[in-house]
Every structure is written in structure tokens, then in C-alpha cells.
C-alpha positions as a Markdown table, in Angstrom:
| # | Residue | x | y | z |
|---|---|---|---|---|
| 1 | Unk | -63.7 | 8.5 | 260.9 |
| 2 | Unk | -65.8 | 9.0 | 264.3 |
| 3 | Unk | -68.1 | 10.1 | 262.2 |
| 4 | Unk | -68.2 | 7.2 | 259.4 |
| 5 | Unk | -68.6 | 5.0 | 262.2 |
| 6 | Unk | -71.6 | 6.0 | 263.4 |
| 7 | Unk | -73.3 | 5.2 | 260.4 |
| 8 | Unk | -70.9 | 1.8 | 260.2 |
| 9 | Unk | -69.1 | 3.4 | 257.1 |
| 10 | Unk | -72.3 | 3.5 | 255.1 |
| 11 | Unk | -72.5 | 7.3 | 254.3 |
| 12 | Unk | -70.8 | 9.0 | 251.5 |
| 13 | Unk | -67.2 | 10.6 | 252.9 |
| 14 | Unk | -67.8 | 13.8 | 250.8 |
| 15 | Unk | -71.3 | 14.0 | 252.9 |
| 16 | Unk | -69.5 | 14.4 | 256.0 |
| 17 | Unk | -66.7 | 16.9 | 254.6 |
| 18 | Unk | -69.5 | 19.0 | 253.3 |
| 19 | Unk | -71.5 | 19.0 | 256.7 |
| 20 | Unk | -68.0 | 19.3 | 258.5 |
| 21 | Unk | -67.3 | 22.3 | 256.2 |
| 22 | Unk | -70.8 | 23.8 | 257.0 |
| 23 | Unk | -70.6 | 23.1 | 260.6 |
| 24 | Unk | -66.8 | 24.8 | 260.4 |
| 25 | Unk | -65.2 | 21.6 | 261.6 |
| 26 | Unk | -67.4 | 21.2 | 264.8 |
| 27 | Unk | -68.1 | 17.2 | 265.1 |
| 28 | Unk | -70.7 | 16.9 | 267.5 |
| 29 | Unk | -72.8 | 19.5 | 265.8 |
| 30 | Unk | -71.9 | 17.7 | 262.7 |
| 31 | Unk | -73.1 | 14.7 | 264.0 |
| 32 | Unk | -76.4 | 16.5 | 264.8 |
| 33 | Unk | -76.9 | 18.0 | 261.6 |
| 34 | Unk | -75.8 | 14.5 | 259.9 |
| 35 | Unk | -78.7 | 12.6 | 262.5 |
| 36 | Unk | -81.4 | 15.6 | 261.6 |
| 37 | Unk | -80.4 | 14.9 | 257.7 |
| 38 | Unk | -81.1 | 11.3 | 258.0 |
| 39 | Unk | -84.5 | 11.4 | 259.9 |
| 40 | Unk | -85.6 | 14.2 | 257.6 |
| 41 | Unk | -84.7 | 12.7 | 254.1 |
| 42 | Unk | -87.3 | 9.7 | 254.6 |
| 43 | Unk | -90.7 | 12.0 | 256.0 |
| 44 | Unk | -92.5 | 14.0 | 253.8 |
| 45 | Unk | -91.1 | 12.2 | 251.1 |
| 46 | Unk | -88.2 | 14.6 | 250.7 |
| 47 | Unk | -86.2 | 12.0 | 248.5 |
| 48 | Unk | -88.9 | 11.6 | 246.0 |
| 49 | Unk | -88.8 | 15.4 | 246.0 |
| 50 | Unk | -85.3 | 15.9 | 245.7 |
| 51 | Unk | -86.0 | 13.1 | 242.3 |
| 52 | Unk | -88.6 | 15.3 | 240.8 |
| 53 | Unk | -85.8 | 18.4 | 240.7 |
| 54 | Unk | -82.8 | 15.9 | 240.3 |
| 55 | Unk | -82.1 | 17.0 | 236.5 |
| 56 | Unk | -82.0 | 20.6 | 237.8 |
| 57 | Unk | -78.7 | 19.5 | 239.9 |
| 58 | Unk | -77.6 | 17.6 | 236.5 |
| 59 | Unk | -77.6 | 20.8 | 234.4 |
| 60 | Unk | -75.3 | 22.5 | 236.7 |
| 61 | Unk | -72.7 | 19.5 | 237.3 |
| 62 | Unk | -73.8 | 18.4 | 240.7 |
| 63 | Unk | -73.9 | 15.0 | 240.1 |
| 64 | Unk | -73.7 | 13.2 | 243.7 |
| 65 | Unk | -77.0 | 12.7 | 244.8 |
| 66 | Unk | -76.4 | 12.5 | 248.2 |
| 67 | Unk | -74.7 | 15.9 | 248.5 |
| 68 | Unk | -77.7 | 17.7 | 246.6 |
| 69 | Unk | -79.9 | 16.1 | 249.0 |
| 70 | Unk | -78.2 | 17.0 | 251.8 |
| 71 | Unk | -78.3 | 20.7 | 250.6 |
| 72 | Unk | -82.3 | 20.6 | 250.0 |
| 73 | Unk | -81.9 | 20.0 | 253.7 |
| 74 | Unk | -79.5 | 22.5 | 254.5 |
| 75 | Unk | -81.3 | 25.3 | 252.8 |
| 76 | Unk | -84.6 | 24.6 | 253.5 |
| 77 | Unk | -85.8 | 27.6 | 255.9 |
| 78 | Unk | -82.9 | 29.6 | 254.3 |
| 79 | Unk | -83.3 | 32.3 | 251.6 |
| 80 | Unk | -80.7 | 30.0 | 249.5 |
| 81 | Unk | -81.6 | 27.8 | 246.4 |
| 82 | Unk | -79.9 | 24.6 | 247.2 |
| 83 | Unk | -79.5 | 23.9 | 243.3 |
| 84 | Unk | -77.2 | 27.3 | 243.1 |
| 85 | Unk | -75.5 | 26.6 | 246.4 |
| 86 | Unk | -74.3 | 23.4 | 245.7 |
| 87 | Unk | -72.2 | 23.9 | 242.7 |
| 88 | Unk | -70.9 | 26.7 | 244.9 |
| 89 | Unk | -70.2 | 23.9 | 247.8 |
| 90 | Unk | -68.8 | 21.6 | 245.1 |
| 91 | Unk | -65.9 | 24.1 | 243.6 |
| 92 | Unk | -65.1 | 26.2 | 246.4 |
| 93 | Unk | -64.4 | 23.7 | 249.4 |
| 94 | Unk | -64.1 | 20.4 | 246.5 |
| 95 | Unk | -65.0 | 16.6 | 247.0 |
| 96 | Unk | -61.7 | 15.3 | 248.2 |
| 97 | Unk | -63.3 | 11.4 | 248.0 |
| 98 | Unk | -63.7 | 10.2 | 244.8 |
């Protein structure tokens, strides 16, 4: 909820369980990976990006946006497709919020 609020309940609940998750339930590192997420997703026009390959999430059943953005993030200097992590991150730890 400390969370939600920072961001006055306008981020997606299964955003922060997935960064909680990644974080392993550390809050103030997830609120730094949250505010990193946020400033990155509007340069280099990563959301357009993440638009050109959103059909690629589609095929594999990731169907909230926000959470397959959030993994383009994630994985970016990592040796981890984000499109075949995020149907891992989806089944394994779940979207409690629907």
C-alpha cells in the first residue's frame, strides 16, 4: 500500500507484486526500481518500442501491458529475453489482482 501511494494509487497492483517479487520483498529497493521504471519507460521512446514487439507478448499469453513493459526494463542489460521471462513471471509467482 506504501507503495500504491506513492504513485497516488495510479500503478497497476500486479506491477508492484512483480517488482516486490524481483526485489525479494525489499520495499525501498522496490521503490527504486519502481522510480528507475518510470523515468526510463518515457526516454528513448521505450513504450513505442515495447508497441512495436507487443504482439510477441500476445502470442505467449502476457497480456498486461504494463508488466511486459516493466520486464523490457528489467532485462535490459541481462542475458534474459523479457518476452520468455515474463510468461515465466506470470505462472510461477501469479497476478494475485485481477
Amino acid at each position: 500500500m506504501q507503495i500504491s501511494a506513492m504513485w497516488n494509487h495510479q500503478i497497476d497492483a500486479n506491477l508492484i507484486y512483480t517488482a516486490l517479487s524481483l526485489c525479494k520483498n525489499d520495499v525501498n529497493l522496490t521503490k527504486q526500481l519502481l522510480l528507475k521504471f518510470e523515468q526510463w519507460k518515457f526516454r528513448d521512446n521505450n513504450e513505442q518500442n515495447y508497441k512495436k514487439r507487443m504482439n510477441e507478448f500476445l502470442k505467449k499469453r502476457c497480456c498486461n501491458h504494463n508488466i511486459n513493459l516493466f520486464l523490457m526494463f528489467y532485462v535490459k542489460d541481462k542475458t534474459v529475453d523479457a518476452i520468455k521471462l515474463s510468461p515465466v513471471m506470470t505462472v510461477n509467482i501469479g497476478l494475485p489482482f485481477v
